[in-house]
LUMMAR-374115 format. One record per atom (N, C-alpha, C): residue in three letters; atom name; residue number from 1; x, y, z. Coordinates in Angstrom, 3 decimals. Example, Ala and Ser with C-alpha at 12.3 -4.5 7.8 and 13.67 -1.06 7.14 Angstrom:
+-----+------+-----+----------+----------+----------+
: res : atom :   n :     east :    north :       up :
+-----+------+-----+----------+----------+----------+
: ALA :    N :   1 :   13.190 :   -5.690 :    7.800 :
: ALA :   CA :   1 :   12.300 :   -4.500 :    7.800 :
: ALA :    C :   1 :   13.200 :   -3.300 :    7.800 :
: SER :    N :   2 :   12.850 :   -2.250 :    7.080 :
: SER :   CA :   2 :   13.670 :   -1.060 :    7.140 :
: SER :    C :   2 :   12.900 :    0.030 :    7.870 :
+-----+------+-----+----------+----------+----------+
***
This chain:
+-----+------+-----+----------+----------+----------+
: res : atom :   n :     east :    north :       up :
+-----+------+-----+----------+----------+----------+
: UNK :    N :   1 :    9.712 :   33.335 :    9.620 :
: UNK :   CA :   1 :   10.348 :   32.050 :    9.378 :
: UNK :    C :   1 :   10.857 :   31.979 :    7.944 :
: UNK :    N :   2 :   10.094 :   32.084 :    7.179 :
: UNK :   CA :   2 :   10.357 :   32.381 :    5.377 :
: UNK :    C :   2 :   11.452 :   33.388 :    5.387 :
: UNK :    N :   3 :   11.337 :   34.808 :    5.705 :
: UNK :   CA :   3 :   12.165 :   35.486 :    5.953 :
: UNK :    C :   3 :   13.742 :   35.242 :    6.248 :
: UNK :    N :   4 :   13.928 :   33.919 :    7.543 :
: UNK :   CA :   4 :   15.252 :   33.362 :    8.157 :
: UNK :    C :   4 :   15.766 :   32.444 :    7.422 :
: UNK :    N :   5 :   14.902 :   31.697 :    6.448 :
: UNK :   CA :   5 :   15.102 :   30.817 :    5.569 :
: UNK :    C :   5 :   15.713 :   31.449 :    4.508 :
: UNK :    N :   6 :   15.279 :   32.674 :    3.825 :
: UNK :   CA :   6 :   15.897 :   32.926 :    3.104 :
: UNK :    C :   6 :   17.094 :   33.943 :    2.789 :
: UNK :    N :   7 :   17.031 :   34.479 :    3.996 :
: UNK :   CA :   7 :   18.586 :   35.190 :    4.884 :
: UNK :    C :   7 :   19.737 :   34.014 :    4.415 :
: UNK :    N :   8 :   19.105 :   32.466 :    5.149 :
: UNK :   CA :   8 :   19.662 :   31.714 :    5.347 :
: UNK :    C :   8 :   20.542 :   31.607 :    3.899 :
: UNK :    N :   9 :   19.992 :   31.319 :    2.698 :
: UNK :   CA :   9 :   19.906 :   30.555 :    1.704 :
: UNK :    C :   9 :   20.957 :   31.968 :    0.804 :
: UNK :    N :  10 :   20.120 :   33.019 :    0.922 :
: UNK :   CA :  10 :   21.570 :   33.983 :    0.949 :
: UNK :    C :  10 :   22.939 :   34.125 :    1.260 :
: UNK :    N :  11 :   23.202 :   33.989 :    2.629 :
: UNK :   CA :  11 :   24.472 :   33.575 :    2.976 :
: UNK :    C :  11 :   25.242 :   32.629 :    2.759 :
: UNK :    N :  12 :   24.702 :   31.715 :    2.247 :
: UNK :   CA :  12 :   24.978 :   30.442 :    1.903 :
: UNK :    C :  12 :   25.444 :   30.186 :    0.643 :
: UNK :    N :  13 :   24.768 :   31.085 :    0.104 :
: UNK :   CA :  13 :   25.171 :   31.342 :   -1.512 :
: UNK :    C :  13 :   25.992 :   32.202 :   -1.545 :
: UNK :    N :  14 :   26.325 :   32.995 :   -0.920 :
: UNK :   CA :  14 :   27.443 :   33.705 :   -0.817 :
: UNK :    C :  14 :   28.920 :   33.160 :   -0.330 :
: UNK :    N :  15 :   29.085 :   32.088 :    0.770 :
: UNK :   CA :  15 :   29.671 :   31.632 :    1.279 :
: UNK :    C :  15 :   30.196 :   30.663 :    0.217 :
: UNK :    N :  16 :   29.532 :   29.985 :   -0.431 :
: UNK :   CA :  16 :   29.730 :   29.533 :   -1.227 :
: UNK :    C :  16 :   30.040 :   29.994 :   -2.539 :
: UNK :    N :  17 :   30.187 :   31.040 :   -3.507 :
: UNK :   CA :  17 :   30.922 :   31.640 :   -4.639 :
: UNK :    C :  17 :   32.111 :   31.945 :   -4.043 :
: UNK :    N :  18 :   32.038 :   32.294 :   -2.574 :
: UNK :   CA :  18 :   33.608 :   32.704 :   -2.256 :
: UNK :    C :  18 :   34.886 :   31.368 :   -1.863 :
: UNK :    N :  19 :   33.691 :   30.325 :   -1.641 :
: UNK :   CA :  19 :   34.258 :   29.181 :   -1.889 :
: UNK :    C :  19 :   34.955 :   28.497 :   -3.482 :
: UNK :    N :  20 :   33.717 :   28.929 :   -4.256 :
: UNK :   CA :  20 :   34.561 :   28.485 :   -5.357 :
: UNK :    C :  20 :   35.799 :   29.490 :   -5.920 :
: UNK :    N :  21 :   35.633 :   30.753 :   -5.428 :
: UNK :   CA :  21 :   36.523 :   32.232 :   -5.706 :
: UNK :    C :  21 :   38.308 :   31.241 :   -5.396 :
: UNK :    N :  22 :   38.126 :   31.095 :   -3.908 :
: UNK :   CA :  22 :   38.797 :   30.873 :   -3.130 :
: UNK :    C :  22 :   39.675 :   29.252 :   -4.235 :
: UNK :    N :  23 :   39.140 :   28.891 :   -4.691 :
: UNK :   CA :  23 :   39.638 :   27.072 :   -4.750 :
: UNK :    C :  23 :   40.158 :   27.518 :   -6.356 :
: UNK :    N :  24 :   39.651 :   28.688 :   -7.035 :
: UNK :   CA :  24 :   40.009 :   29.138 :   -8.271 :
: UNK :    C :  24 :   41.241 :   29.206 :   -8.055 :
: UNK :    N :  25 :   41.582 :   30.209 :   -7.539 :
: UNK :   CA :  25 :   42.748 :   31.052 :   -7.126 :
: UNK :    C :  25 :   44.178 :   30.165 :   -6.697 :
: UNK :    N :  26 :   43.716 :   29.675 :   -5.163 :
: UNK :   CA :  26 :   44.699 :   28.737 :   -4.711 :
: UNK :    C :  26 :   44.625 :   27.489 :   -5.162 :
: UNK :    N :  27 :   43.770 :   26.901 :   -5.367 :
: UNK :   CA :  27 :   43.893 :   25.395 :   -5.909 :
: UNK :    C :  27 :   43.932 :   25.458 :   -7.847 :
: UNK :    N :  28 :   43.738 :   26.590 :   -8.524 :
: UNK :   CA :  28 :   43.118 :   25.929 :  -10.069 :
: UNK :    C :  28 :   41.947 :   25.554 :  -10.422 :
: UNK :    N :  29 :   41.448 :   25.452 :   -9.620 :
: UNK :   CA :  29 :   39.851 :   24.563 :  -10.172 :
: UNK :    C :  29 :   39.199 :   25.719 :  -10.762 :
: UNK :    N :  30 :   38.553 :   25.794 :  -11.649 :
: UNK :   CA :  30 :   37.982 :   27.083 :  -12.726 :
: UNK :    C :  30 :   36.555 :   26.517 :  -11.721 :
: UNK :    N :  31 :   35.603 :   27.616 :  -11.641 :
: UNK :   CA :  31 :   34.346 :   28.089 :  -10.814 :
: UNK :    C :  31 :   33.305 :   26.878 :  -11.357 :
: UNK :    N :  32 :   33.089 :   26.834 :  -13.038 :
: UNK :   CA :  32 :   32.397 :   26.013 :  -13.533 :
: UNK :    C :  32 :   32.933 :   24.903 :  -13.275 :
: UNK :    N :  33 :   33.996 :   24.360 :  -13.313 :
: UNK :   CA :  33 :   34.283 :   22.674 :  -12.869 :
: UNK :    C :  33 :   34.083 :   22.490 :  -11.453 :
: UNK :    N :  34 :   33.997 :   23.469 :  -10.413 :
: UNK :   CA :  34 :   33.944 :   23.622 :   -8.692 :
: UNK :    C :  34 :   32.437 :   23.200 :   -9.075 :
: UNK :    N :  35 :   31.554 :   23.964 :   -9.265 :
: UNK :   CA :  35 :   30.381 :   24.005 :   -9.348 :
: UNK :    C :  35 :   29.309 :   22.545 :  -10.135 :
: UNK :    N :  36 :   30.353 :   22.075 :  -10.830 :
: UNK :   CA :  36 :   29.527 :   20.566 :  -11.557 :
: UNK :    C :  36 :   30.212 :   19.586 :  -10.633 :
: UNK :    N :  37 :   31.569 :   20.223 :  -10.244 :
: UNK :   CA :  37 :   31.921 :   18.370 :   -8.957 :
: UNK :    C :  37 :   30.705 :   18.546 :   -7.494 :
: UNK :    N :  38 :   30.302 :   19.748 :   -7.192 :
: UNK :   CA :  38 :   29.768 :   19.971 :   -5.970 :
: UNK :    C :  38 :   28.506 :   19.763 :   -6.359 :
: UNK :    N :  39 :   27.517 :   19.892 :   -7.700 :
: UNK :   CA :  39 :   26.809 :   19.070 :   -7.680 :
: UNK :    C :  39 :   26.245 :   17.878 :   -8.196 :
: UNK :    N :  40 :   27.575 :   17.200 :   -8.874 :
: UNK :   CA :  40 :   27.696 :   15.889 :   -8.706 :
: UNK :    C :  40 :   27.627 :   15.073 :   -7.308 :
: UNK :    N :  41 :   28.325 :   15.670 :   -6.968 :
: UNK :   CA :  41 :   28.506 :   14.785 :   -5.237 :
: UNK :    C :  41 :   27.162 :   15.296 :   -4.620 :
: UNK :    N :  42 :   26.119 :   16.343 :   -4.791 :
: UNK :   CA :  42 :   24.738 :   16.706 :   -3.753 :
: UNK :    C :  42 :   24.178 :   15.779 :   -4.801 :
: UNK :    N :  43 :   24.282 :   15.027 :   -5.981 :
: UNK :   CA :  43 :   23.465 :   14.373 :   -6.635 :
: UNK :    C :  43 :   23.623 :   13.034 :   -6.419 :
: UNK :    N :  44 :   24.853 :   12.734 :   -6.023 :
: UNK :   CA :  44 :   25.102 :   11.150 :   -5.497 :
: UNK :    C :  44 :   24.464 :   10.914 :   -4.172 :
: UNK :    N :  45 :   24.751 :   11.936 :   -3.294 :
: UNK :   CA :  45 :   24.188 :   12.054 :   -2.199 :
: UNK :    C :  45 :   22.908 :   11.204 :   -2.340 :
: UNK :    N :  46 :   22.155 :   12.060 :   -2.681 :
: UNK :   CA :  46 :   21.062 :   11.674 :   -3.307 :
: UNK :    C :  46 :   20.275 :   10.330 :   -3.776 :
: UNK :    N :  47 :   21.753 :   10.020 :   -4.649 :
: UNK :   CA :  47 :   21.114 :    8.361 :   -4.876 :
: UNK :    C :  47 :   21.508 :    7.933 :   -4.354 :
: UNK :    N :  48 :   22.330 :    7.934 :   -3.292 :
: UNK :   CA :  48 :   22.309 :    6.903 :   -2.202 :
: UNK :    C :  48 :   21.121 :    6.789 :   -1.339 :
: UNK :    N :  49 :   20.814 :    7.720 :   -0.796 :
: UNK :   CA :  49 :   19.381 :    7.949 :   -0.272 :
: UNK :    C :  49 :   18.601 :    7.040 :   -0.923 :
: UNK :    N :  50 :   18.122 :    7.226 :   -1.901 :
: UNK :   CA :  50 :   17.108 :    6.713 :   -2.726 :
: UNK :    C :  50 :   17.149 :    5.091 :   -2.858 :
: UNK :    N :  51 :   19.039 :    4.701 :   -2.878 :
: UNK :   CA :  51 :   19.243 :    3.360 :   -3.530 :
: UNK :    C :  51 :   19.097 :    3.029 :   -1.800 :
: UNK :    N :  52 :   19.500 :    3.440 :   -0.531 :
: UNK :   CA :  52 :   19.197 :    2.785 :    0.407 :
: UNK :    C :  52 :   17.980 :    2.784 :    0.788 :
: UNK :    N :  53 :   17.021 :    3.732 :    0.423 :
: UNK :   CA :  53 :   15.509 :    3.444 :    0.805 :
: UNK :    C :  53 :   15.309 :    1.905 :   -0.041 :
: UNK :    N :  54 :   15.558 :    1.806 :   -1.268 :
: UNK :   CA :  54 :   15.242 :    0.831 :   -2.017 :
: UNK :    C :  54 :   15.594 :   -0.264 :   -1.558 :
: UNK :    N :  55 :   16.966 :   -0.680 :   -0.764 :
: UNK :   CA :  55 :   17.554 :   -1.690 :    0.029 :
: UNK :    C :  55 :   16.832 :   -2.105 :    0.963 :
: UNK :    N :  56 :   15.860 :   -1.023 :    1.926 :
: UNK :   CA :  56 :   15.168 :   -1.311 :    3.189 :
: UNK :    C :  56 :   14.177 :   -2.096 :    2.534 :
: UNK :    N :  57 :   13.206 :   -1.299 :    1.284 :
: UNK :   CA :  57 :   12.346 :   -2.067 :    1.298 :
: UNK :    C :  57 :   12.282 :   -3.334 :    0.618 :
: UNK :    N :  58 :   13.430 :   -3.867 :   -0.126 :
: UNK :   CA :  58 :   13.825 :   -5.311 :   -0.359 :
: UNK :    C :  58 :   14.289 :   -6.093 :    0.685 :
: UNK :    N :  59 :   14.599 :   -5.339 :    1.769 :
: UNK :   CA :  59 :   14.797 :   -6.333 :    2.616 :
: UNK :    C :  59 :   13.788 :   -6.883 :    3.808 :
: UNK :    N :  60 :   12.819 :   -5.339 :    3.428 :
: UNK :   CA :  60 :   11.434 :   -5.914 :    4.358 :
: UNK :    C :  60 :   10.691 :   -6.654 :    3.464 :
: UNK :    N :  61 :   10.698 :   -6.464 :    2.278 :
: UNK :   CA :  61 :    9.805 :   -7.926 :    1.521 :
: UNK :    C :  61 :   10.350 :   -9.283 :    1.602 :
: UNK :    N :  62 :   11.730 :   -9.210 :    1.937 :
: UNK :   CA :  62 :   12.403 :  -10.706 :    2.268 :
: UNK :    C :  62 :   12.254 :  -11.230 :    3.417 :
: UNK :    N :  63 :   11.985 :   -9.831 :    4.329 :
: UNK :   CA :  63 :   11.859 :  -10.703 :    5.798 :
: UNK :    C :  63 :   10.126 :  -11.129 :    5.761 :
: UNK :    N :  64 :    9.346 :  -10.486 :    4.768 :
: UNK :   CA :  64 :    7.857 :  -10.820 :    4.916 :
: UNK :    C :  64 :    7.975 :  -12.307 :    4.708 :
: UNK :    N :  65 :    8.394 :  -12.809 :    3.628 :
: UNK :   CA :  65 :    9.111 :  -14.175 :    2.922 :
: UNK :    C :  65 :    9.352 :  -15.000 :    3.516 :
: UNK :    N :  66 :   10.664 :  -14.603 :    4.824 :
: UNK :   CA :  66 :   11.048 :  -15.481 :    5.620 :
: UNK :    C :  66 :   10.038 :  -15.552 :    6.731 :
: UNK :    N :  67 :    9.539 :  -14.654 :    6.873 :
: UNK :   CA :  67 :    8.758 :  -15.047 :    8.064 :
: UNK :    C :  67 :    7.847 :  -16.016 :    7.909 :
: UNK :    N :  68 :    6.897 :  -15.880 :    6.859 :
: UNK :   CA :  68 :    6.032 :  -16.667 :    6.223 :
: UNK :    C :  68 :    6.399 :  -18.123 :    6.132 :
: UNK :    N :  69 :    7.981 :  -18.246 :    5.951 :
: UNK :   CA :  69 :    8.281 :  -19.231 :    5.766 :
: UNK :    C :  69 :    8.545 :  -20.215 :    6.875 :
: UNK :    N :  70 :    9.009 :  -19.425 :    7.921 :
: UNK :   CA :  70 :    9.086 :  -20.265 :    9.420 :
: UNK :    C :  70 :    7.727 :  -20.276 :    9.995 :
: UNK :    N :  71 :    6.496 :  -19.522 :    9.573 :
: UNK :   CA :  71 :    5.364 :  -20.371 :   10.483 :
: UNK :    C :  71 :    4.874 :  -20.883 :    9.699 :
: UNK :    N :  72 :    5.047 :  -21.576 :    8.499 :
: UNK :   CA :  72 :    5.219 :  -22.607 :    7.521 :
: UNK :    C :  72 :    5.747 :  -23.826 :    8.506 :
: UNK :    N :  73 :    6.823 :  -23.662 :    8.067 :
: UNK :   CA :  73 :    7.784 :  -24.604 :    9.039 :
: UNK :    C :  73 :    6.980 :  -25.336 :   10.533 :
: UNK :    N :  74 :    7.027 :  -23.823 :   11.488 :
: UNK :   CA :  74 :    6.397 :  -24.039 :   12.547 :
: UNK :    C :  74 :    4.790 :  -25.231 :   12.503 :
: UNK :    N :  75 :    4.109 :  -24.473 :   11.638 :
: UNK :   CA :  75 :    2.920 :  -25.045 :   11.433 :
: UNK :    C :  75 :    2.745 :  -26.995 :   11.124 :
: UNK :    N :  76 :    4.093 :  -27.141 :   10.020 :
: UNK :   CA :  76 :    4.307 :  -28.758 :    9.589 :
: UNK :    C :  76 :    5.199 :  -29.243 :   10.928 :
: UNK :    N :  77 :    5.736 :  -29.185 :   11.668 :
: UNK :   CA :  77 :    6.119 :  -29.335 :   12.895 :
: UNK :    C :  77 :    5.189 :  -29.921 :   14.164 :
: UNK :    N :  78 :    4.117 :  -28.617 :   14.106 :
: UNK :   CA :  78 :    3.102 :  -28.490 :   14.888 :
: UNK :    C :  78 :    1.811 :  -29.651 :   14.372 :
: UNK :    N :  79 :    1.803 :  -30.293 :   13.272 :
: UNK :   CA :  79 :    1.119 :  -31.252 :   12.728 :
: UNK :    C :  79 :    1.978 :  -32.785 :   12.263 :
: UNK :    N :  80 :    3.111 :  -32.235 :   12.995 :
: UNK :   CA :  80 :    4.161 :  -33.714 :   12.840 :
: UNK :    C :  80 :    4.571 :  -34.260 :   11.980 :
: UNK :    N :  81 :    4.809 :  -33.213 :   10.830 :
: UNK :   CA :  81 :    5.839 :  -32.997 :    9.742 :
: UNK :    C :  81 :    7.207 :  -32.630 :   10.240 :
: UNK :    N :  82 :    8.333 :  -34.107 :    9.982 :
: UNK :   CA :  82 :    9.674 :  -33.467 :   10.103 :
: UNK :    C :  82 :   10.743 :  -32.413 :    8.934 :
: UNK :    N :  83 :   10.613 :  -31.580 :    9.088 :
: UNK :   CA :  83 :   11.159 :  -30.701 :    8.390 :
: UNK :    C :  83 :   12.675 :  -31.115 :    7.619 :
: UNK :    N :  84 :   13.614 :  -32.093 :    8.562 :
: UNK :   CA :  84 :   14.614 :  -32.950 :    7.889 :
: UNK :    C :  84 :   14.597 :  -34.314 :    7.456 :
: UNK :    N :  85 :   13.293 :  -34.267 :    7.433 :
: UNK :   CA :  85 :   13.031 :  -36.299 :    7.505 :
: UNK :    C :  85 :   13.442 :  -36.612 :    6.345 :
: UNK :    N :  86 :   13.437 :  -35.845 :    4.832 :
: UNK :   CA :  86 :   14.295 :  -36.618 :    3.565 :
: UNK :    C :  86 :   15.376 :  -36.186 :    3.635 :
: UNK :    N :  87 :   16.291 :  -35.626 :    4.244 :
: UNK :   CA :  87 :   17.271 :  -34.781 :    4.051 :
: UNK :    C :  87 :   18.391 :  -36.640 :    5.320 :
: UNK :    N :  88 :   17.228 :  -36.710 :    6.314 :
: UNK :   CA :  88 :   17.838 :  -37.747 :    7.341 :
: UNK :    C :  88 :   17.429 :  -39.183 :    6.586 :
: UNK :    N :  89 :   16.530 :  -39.495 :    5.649 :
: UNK :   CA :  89 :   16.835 :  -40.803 :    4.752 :
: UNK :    C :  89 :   17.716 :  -40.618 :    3.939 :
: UNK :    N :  90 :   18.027 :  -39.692 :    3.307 :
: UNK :   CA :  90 :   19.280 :  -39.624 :    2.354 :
: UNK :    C :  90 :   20.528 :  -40.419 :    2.962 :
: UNK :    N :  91 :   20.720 :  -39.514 :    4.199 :
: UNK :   CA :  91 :   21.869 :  -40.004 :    4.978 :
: UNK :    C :  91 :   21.914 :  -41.714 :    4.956 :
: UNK :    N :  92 :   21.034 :  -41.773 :    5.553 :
: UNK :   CA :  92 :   20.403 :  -43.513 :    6.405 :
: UNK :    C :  92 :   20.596 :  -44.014 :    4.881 :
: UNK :    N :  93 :   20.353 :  -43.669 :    3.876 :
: UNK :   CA :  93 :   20.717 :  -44.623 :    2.505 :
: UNK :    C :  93 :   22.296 :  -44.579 :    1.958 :
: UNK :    N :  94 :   22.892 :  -43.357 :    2.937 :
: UNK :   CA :  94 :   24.175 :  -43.231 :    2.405 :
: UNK :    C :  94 :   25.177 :  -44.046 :    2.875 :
: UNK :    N :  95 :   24.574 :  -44.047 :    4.042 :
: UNK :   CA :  95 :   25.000 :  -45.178 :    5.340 :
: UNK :    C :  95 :   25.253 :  -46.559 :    4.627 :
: UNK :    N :  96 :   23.941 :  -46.856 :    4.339 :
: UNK :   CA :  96 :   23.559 :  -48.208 :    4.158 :
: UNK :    C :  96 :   24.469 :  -48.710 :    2.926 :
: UNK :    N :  97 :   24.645 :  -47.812 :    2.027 :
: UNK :   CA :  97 :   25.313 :  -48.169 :    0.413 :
: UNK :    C :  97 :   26.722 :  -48.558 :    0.862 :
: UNK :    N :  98 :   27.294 :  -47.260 :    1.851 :
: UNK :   CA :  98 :   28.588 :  -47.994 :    2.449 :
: UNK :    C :  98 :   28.646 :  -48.697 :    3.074 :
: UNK :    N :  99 :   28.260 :  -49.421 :    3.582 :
: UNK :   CA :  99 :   28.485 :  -50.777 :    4.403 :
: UNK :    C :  99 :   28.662 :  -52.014 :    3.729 :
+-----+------+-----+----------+----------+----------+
***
């Protein structure tokens, strides 16, 4: 297995100098500038990975938050707390001022 892995990792590296050989030649790109854009971009790669792991887990601490917050809700409901009752006197006083 180690062995196929590193067959692997051989060819690969090979495939790749003839890649940058290749982009020298016909495109211009000198080997050292091929070689810092290709691993610039395996390094962005990268932080994206990292910055979207970081996204998941801000967004599972927000849903911990919200959840918490609707059997909150649920709970003052369930004990006959209206959840809009100042939000519905506001109105009823807004009412009343215009008239």
């Amino acid at each position: 297995m180690l062995r196929a892995l590193l067959r692997l990792m051989w060819r690969l590296a090979i495939v790749y100098v003839v890649f940058l050989i290749l982009a020298w030649v016909l495109l211009g790109i000198h080997p050292r500038e091929g070689a810092s854009t290709t691993y610039n971009r395996i390094a962005s790669i990268g932080h994206w990975i990292t910055g979207f792991a970081g996204d998941v887990k801000d967004a599972g601490s927000g849903l911990a938050k919200m959840g918490e917050k609707h059997l909150k809700g649920a709970q003052d409901r369930f004990h006959g707390i209206d959840p809009y009752e100042e939000y519905n006197n506001r109105l009823n006083q807004d009412i009343q001022k215009g008239q």
